[in-house]
C-alpha positions as CSV (number, residue, x, y, z in Angstrom):
1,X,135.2,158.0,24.9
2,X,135.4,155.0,27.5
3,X,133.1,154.8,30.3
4,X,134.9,154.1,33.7
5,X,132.8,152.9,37.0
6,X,134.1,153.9,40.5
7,X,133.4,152.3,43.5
8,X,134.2,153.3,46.9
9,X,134.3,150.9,48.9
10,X,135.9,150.0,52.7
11,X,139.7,149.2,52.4
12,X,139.2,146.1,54.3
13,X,140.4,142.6,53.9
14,X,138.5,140.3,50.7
15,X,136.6,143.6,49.7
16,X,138.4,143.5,45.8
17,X,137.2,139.8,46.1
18,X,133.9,141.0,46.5
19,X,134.0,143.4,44.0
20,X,135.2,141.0,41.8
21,X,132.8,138.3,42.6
22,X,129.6,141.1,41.8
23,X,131.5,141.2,38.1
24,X,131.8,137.6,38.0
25,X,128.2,137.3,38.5
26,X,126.8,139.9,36.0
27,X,129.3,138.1,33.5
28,X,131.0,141.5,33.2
29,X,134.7,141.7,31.7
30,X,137.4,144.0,33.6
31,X,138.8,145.9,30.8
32,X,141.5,147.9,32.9
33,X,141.5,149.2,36.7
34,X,143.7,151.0,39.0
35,X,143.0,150.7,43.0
36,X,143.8,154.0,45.8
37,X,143.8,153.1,48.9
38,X,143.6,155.0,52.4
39,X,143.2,154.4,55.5
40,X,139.3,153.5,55.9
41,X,138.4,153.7,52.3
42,X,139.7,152.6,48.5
43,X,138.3,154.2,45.2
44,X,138.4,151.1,42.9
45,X,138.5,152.8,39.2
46,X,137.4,150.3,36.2
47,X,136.5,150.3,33.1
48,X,134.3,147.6,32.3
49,X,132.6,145.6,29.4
50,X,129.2,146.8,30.3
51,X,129.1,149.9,32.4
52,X,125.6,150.5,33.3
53,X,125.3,146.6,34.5
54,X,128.3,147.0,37.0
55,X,126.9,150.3,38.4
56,X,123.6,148.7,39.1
57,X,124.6,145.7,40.5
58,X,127.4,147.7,42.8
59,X,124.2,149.8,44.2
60,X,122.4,146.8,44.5
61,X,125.0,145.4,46.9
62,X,125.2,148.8,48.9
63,X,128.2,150.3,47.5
64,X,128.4,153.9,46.4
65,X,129.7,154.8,42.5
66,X,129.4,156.4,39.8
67,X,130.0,156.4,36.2
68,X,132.3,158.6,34.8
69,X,133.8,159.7,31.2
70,X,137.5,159.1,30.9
71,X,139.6,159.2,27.4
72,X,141.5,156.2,26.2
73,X,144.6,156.5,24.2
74,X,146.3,154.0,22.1
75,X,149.7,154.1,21.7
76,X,152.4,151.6,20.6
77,X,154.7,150.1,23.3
78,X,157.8,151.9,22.7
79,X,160.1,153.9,25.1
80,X,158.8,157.9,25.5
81,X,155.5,157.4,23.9
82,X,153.7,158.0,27.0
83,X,156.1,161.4,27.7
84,X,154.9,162.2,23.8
85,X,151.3,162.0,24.7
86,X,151.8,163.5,28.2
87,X,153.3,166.7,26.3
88,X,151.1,167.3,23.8
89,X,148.8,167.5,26.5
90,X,150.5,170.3,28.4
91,X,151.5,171.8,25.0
92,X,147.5,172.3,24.8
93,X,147.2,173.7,29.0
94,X,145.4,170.0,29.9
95,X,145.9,168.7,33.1
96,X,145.4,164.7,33.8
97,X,144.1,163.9,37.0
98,X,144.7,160.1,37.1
99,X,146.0,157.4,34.6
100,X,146.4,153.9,34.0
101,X,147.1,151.5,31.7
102,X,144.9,148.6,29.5
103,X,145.1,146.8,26.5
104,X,143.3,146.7,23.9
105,X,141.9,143.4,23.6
106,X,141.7,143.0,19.2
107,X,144.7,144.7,18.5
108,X,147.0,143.9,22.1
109,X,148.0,147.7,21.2
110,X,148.7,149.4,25.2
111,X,145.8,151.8,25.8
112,X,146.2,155.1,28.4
113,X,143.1,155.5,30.1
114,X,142.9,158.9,31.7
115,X,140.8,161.4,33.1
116,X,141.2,165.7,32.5
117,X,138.4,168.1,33.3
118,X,137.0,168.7,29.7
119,X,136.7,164.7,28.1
120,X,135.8,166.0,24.7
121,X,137.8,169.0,24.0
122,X,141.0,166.6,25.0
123,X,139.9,164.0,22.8
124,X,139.8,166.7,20.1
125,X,143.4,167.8,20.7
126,X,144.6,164.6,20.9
127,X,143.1,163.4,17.8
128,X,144.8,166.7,15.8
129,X,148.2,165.8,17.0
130,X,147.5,162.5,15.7
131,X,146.7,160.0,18.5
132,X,144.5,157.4,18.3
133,X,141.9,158.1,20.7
134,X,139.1,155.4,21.3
């Protein structure tokens, strides 16, 4: 199971900079992100080399987040592997709020990072239809 930080922050000019630059200063590695934006406000999802770290230094510097549990799936870069994975989910009723993509870093294998409502019962159906889940 990964651990993913979000930060809501002010969709503003330079805030991602900002962000960035509170990372940069903790020495804390983006492993993969994904950025929604609105209007006033952007949720900026990450996942992070050292969790705990970002979230304190985020509150630190005023912003509001949270740390989450989110599932991260390897699977090989070939066409309809993301369908595959997509449809043994729905085979097992599991809906995915969000997803994006990452890599990992020791094997440059692609790596889904999602989140569903129950973290560890998706893991568990993943893992018996034979996906490598980190």
């Amino acid at each position: 199971m990964l651990r993913q930080v979000s930060i809501y922050a002010q969709n503003e000019r330079g805030m991602l900079q900002t962000i960035t630059k509170i990372l940069l200063d903790r020495q804390i590695n983006i492993l993969g992100s994904v950025t929604n934006d609105s209007a006033e406000y952007g949720i900026i999802r990450m996942v992070v080399s050292d969790p705990d770290e970002a979230m304190k230094a985020f509150r630190e510097a005023g912003f509001l987040c949270r740390v989450t549990d989110v599932i991260g799936v390897e699977i090989s870069d070939e066409v309809g592997n993301l369908h595959r994975m997509l449809a043994a989910l729905s085979e097992s009723n599991i809906n995915v709020d969000y997803i994006y993509l990452s890599f990992n870093r020791q094997s440059g294998m692609p790596i889904m990072v999602f989140s569903a409502e129950d973290c560890y019962e998706v893991e568990e159906c993943l893992m018996s239809k034979g996906f490598t889940v980190l």
